[in-house]
KEKE-3310 file (N, C-alpha, C; in steps of 0.2 Angstrom, whole numbers, plus 5000, padded with zeros to 4 digits):
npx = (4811:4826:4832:4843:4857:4865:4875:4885:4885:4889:4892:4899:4913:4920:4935:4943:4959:4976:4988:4994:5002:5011:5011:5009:4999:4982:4976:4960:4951:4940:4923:4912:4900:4893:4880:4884:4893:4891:4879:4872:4877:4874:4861:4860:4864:4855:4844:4847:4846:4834:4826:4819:4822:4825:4833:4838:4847:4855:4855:4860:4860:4866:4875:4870:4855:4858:4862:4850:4843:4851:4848:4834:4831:4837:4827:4825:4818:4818:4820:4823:4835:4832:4847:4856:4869:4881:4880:4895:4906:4914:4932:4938:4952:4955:4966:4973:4981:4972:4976:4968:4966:4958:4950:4940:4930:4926:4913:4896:4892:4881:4867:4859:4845:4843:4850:4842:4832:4834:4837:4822:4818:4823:4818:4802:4804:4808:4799:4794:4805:4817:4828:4841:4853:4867:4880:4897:4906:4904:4895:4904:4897:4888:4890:4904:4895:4886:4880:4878:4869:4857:4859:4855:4840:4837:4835:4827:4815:4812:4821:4833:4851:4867:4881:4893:4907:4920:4933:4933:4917:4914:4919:4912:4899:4898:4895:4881:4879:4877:4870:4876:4894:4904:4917:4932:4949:4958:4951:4947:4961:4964:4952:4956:4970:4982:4992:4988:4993:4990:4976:4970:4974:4965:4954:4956:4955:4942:4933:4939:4930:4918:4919:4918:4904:4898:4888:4888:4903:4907:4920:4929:4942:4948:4958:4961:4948:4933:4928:4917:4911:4903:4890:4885:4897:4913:4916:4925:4928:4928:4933:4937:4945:4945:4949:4954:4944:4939:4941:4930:4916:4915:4915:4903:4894:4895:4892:4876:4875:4876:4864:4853:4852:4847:4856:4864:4875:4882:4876:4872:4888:4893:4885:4889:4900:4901:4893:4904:4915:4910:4907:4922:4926:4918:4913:4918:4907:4900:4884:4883:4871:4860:4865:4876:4885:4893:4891:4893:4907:4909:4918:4916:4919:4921:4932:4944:4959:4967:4983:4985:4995:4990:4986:4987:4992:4989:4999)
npy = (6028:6038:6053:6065:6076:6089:6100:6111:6110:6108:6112:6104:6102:6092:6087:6076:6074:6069:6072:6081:6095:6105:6125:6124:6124:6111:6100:6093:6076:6074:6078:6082:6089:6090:6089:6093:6088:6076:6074:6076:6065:6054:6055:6054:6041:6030:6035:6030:6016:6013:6016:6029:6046:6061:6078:6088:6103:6118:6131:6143:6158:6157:6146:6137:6135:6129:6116:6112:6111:6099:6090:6087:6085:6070:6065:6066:6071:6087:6098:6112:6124:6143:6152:6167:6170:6161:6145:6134:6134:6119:6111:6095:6089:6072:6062:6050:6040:6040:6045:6058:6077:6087:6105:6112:6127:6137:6139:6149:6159:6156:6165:6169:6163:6156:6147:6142:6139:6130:6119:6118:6113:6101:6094:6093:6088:6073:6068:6055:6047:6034:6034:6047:6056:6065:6072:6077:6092:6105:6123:6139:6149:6138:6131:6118:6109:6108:6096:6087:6094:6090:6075:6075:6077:6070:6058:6060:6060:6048:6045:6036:6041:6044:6045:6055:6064:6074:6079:6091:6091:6079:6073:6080:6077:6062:6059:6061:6048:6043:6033:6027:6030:6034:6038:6039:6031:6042:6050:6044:6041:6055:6058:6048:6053:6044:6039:6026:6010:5997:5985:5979:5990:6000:5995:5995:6009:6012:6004:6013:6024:6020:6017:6031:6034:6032:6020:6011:6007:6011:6010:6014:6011:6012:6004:5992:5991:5986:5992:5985:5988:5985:5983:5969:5962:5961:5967:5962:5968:5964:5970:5966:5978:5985:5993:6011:6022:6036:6041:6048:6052:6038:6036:6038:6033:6019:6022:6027:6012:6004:6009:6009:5994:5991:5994:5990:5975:5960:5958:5971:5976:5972:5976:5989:5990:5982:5994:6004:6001:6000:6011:6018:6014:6022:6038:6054:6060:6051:6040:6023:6012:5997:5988:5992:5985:5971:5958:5945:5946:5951:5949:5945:5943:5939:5936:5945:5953:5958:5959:5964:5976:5989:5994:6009:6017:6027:6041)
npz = (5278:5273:5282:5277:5284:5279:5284:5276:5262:5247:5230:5217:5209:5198:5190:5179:5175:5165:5173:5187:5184:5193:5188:5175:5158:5162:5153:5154:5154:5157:5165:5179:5185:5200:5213:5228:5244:5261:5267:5256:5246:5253:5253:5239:5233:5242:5235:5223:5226:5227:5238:5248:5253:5261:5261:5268:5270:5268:5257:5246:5235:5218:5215:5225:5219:5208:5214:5222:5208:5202:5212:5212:5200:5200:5207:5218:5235:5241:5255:5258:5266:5265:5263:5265:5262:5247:5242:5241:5232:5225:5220:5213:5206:5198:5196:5182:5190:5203:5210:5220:5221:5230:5231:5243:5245:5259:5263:5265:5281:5293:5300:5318:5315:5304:5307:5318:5309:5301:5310:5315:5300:5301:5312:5309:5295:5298:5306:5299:5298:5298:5299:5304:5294:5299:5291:5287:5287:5299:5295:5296:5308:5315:5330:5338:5345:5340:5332:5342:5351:5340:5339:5353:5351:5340:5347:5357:5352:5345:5335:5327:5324:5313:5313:5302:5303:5309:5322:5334:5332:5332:5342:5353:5350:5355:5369:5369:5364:5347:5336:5328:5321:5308:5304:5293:5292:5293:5302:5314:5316:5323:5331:5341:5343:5340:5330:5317:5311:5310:5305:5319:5326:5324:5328:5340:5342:5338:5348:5360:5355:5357:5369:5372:5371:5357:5350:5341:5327:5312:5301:5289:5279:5268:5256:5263:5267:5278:5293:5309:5324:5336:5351:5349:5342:5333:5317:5300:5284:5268:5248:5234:5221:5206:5197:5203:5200:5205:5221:5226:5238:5242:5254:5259:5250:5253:5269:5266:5262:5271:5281:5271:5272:5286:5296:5305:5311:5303:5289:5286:5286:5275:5264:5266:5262:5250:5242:5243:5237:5224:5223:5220:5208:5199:5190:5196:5210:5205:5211:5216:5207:5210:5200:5199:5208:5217:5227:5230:5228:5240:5256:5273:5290:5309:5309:5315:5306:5316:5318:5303:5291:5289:5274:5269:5281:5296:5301)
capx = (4814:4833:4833:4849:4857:4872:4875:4890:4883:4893:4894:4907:4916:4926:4939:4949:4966:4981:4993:4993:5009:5009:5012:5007:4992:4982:4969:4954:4950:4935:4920:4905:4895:4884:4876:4891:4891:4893:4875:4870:4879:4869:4854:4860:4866:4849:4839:4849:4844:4827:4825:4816:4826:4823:4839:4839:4852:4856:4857:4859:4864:4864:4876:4863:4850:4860:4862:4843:4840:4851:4845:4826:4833:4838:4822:4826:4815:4823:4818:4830:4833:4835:4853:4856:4877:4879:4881:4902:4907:4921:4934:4940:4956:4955:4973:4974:4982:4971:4976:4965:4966:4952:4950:4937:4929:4924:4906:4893:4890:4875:4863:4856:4838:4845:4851:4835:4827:4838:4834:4815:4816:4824:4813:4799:4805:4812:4794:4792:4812:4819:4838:4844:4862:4872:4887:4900:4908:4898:4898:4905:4890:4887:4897:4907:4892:4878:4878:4878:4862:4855:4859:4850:4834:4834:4832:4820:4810:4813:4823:4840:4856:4872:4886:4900:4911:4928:4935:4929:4910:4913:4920:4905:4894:4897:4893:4876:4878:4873:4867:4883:4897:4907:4926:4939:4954:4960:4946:4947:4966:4962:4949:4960:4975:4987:4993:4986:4997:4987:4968:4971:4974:4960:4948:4957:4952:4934:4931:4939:4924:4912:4919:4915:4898:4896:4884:4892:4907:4908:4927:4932:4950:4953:4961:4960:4942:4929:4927:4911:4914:4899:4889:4884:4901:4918:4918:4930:4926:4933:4932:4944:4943:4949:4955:4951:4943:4939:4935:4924:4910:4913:4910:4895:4890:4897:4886:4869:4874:4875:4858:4846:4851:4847:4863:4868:4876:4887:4872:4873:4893:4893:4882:4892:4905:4898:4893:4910:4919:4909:4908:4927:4925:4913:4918:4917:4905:4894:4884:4883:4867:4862:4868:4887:4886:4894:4890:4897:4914:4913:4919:4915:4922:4920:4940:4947:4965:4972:4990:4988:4996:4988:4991:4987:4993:4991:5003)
capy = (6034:6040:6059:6067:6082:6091:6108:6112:6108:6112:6112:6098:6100:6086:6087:6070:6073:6064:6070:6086:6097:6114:6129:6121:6119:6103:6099:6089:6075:6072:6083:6082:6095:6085:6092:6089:6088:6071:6071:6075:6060:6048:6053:6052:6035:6030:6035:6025:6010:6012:6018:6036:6050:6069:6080:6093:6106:6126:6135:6151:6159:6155:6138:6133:6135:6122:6110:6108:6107:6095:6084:6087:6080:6062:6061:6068:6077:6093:6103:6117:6129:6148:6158:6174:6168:6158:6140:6134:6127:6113:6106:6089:6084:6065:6061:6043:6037:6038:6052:6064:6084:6091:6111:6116:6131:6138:6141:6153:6159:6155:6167:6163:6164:6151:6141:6139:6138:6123:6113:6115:6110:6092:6093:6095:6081:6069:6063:6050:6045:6026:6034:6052:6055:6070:6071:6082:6097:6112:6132:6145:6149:6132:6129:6111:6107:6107:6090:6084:6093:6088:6069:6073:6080:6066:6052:6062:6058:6041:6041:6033:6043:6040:6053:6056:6068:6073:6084:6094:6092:6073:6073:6081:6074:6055:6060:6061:6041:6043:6025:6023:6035:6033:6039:6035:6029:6047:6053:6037:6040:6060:6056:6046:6056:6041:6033:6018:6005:5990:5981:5981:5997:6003:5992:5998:6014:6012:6006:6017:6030:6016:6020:6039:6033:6030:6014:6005:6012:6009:6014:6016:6008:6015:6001:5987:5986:5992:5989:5985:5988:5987:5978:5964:5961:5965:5962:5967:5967:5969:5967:5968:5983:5980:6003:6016:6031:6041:6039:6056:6051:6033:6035:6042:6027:6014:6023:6023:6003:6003:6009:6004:5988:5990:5999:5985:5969:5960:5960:5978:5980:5969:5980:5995:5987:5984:6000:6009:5997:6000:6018:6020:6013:6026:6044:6058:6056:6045:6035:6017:6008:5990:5984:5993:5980:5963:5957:5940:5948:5954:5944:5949:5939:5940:5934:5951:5950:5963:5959:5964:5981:5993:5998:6017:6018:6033:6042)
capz = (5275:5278:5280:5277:5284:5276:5285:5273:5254:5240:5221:5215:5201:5196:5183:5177:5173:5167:5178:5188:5185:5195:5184:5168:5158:5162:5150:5158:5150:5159:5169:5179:5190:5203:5220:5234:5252:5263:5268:5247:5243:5255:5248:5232:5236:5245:5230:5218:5231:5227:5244:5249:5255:5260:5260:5274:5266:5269:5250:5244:5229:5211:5215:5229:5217:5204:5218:5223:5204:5201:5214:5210:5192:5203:5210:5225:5240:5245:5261:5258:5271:5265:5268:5263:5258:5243:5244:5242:5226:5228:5213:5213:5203:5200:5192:5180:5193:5206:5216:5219:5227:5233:5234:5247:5247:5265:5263:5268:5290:5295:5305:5321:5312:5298:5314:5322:5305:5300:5318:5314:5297:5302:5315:5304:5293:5305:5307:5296:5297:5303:5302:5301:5296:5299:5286:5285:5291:5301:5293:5302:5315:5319:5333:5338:5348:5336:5331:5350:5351:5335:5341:5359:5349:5338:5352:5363:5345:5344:5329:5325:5322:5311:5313:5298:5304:5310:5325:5338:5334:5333:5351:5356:5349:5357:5375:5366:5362:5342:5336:5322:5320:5302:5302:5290:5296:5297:5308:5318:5321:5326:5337:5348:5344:5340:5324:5317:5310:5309:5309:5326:5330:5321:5332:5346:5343:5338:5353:5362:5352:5360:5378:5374:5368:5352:5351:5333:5324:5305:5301:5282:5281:5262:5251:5268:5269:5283:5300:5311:5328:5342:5358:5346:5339:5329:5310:5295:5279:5261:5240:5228:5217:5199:5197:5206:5195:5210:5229:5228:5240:5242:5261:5260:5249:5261:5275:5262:5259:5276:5282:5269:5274:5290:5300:5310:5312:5298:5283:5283:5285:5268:5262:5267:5259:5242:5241:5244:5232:5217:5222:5219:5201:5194:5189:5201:5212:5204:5218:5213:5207:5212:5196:5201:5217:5215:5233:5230:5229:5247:5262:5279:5294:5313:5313:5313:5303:5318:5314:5296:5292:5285:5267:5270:5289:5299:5307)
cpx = (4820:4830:4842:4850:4863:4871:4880:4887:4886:4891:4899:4908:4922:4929:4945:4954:4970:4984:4992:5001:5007:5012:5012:4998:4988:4975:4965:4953:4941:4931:4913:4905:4892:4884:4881:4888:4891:4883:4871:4869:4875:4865:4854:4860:4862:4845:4840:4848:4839:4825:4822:4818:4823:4829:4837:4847:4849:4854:4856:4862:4861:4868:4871:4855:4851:4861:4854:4841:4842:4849:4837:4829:4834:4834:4822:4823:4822:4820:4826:4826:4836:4842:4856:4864:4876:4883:4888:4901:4914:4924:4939:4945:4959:4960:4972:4977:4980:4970:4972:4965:4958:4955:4942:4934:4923:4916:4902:4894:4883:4873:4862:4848:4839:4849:4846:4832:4827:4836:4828:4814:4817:4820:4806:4798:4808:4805:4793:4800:4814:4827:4838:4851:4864:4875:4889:4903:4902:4902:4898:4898:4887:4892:4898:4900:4884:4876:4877:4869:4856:4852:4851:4842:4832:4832:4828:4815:4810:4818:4831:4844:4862:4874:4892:4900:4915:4927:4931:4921:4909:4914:4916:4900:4892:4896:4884:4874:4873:4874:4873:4888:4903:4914:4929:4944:4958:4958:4948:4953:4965:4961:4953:4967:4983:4987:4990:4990:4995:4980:4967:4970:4968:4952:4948:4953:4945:4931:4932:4932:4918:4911:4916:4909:4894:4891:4887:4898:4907:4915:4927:4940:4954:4953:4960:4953:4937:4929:4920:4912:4908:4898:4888:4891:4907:4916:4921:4926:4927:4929:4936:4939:4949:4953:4950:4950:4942:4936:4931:4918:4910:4911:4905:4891:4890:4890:4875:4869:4871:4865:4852:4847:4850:4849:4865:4869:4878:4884:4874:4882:4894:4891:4886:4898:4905:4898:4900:4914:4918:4907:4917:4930:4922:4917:4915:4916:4899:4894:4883:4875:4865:4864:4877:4888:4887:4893:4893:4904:4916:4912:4920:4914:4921:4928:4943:4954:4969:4977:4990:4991:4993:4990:4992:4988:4991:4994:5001)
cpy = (6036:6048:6062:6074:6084:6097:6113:6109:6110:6111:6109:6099:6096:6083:6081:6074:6069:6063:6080:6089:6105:6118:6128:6121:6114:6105:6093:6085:6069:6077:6083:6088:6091:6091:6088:6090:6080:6069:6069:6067:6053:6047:6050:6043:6029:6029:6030:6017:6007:6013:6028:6039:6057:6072:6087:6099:6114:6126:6143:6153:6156:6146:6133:6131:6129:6115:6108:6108:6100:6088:6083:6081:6072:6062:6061:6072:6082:6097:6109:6123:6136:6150:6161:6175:6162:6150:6138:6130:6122:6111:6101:6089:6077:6064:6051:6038:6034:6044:6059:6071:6087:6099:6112:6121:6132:6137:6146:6153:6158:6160:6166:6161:6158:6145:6137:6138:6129:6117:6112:6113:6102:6090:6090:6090:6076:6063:6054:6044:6041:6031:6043:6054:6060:6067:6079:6087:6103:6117:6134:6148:6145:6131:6120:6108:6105:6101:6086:6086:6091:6079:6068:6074:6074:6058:6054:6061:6053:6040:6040:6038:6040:6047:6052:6063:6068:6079:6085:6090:6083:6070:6074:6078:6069:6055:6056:6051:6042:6034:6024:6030:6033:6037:6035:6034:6036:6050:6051:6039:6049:6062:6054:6046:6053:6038:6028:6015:5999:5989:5982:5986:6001:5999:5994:6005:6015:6009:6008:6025:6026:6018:6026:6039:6032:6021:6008:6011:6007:6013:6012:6016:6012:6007:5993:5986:5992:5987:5990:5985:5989:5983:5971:5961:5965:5962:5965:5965:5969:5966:5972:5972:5985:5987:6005:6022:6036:6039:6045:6051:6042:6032:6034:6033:6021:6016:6022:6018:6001:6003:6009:5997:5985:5993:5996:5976:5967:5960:5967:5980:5976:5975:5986:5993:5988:5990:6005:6007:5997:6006:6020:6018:6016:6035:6050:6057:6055:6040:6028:6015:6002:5987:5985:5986:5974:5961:5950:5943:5951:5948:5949:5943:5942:5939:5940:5950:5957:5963:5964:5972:5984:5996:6005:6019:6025:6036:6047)
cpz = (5278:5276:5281:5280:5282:5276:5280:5266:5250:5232:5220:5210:5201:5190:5183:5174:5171:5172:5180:5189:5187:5191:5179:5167:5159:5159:5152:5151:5152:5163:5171:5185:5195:5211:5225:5242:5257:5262:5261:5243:5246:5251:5241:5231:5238:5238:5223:5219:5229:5233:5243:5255:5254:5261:5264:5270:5265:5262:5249:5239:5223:5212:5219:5225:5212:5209:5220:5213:5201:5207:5215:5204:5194:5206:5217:5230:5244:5250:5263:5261:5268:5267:5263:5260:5255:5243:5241:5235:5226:5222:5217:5207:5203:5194:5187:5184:5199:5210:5214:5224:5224:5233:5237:5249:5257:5267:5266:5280:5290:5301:5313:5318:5307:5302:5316:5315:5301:5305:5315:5307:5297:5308:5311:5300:5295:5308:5305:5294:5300:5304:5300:5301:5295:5297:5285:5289:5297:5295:5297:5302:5318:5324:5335:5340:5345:5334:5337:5350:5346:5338:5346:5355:5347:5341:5355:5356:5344:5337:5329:5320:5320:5309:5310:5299:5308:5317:5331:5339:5334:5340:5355:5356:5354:5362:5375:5363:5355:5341:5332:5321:5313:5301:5298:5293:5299:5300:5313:5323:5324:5332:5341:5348:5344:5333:5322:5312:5305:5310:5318:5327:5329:5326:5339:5347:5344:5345:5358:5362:5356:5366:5379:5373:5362:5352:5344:5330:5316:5303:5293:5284:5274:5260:5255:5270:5275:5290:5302:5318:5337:5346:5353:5341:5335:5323:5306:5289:5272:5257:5237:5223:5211:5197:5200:5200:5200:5217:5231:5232:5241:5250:5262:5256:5252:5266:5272:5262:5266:5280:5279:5270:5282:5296:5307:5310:5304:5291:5283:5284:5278:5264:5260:5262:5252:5238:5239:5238:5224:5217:5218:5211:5195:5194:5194:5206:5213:5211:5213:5211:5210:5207:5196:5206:5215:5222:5233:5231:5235:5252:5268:5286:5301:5315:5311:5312:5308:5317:5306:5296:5287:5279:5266:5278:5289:5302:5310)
residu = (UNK:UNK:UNK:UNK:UNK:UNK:UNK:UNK:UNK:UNK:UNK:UNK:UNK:UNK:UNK:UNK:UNK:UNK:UNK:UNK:UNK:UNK:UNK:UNK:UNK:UNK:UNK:UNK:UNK:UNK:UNK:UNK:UNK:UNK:UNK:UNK:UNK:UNK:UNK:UNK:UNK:UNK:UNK:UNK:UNK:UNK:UNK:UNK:UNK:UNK:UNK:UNK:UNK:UNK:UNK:UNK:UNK:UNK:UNK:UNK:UNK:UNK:UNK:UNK:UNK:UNK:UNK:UNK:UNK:UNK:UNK:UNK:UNK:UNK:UNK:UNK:UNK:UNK:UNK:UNK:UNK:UNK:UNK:UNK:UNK:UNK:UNK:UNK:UNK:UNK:UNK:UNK:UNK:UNK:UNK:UNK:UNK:UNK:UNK:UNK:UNK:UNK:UNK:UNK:UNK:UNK:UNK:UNK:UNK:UNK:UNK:UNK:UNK:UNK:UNK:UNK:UNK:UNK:UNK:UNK:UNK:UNK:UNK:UNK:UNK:UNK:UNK:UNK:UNK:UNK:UNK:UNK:UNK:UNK:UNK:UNK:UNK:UNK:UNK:UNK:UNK:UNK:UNK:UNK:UNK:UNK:UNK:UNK:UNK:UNK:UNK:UNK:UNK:UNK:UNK:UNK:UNK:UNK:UNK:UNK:UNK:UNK:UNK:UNK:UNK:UNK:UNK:UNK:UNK:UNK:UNK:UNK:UNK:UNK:UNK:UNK:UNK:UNK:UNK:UNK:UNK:UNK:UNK:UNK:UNK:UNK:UNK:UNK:UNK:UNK:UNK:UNK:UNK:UNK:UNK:UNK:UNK:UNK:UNK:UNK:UNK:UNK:UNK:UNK:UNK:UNK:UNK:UNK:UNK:UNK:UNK:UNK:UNK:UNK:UNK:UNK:UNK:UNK:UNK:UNK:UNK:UNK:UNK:UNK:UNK:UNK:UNK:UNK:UNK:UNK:UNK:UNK:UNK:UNK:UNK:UNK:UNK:UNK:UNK:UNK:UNK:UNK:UNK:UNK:UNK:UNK:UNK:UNK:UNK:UNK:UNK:UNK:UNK:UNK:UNK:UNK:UNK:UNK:UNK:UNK:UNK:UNK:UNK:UNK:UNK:UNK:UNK:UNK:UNK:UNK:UNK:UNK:UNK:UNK:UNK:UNK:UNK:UNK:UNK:UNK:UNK:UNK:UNK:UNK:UNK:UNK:UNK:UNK:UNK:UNK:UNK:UNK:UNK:UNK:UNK:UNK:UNK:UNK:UNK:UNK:UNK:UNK:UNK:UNK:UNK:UNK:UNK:UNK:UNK:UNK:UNK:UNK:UNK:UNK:UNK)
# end
């Protein structure tokens, strides 16, 4: 069982577009509502696997209330924790060309009573769980260090951590040696406070995140593929992707390909792979099925192409 946590969950609404002109009408020519949030999307992602997932997740409100039904409606266990502000609703503008803008709303603060209630419910559910994956941002009341403890809690339990997220709480966290930590390239170059360029540079980094403790890194390259980066090895890994309809959440299903298959070593960066690739084909964010997955069309090599330059660099 993977449990998920997503202390930040939203309400996604994702509106296709032709083209986005500021101060003009734009009429949508496409739109769905799904239950948002990084860690949401594993599960969602997970369950479309055939795998069994439990979805740890704050709510409040009438939107909170639409997000646990639709994720009951996919078949999905919810242990929703209470809070007294109403869960954040998020718009997505996904243009025909590919490009898409995000709006963000902040979302609720958290108590400290809806703190501590949050810990014991992943505690709680956490029993019967091979991997737990923190995703996503914190709410104001969490502070940076909350995933740090999160981590230590979840080895004093014996079970296996996988940490997407950015910043601060990611810096903290890695002391804590979580088992795989998941950045995209712009986390990646963040975290170590330097551009990235090249394949190279992005390997550089992630092991750099290895020296501060991370145990494996899984990097999200965008358009160039994935990285695999731990004690047992480097590896890269890509597939051609015929259009992009939206990369909403294709992370997230990267990191589910990832660890129902496993969450280590070059089978599962395949995997992770598959998954992300036929995430970015479907509308919103649709997670993929096994029939989206062409796994033939992915290659995954130990000969890492470090010279090659990045199509989406970081500066």
């Amino acid at each position: 069982m993977i449990l998920t946590v997503t202390p930040n969950p939203s309400l996604d609404r994702t509106y296709e577009v032709p083209s986005l002109d500021r101060g003009e009408v734009v009429r949508a020519t496409g739109e769905r509502v799904d239950p948002g949030g990084k860690g949401v999307n594993v599960s969602r992602a997970v369950t479309a696997a055939g795998r069994r997932t439990v979805a740890v997740l704050p709510l409040g409100g009438a939107p909170g209330a639409l997000v646990a039904d639709l994720l009951h409606a996919q078949g999905i266990e919810v242990a929703a924790v209470p809070v007294a502000g109403a869960t954040r609703s998020n718009i997505a503008l996904a243009e025909a060309d590919g490009v898409l803008t995000k709006i963000n709303a902040p979302g609720p603060e958290l108590t400290d009573a809806e703190r501590e209630l949050l810990l014991e419910t992943i505690r709680r559910q956490s029993r019967d769980a091979d991997w737990i994956a923190c995703c996503g941002s914190l709410p104001r009341g969490l502070s940076p260090s909350w995933y740090a403890e999160l981590v230590a809690r979840a080895h004093t339990a014996g079970v296996r951590i996988a940490l997407d997220t950015s910043g601060p709480a990611l810096l903290r966290a890695l002391p804590e040696r979580p088992d795989v930590v998941k950045p995209n390239a712009g986390e990646l170059s963040q975290a170590v406070g330097r551009p990235l360029a090249t394949v190279g540079d992005a390997v550089e980094a992630a092991e750099e995140l290895r020296g501060l403790g991370a145990r494996a890194v899984l990097a999200s390259l965008g358009a160039d593929g994935q990285l695999l980066v731990s004690e047992a090895g480097t590896w890269f890994g890509a597939a051609p992707v015929a259009a992009v309809r939206s990369n909403v959440g294709a992370g997230d299903a990267s990191l589910a390909g990832f660890l129902t298959a496993g969450g280590t070593g070059p089978e599962a960066l395949a995997s992770a792979v598959a998954h992300g690739a036929a995430a970015v084909g479907l509308p919103g964010s649709v997670m993929p099925a096994p029939a989206d997955l062409d796994p033939a069309a992915v290659t995954v090599t130990a000969d890492v192409p470090v010279d090659r330059p990045l199509k989406e660099p970081v500066s």
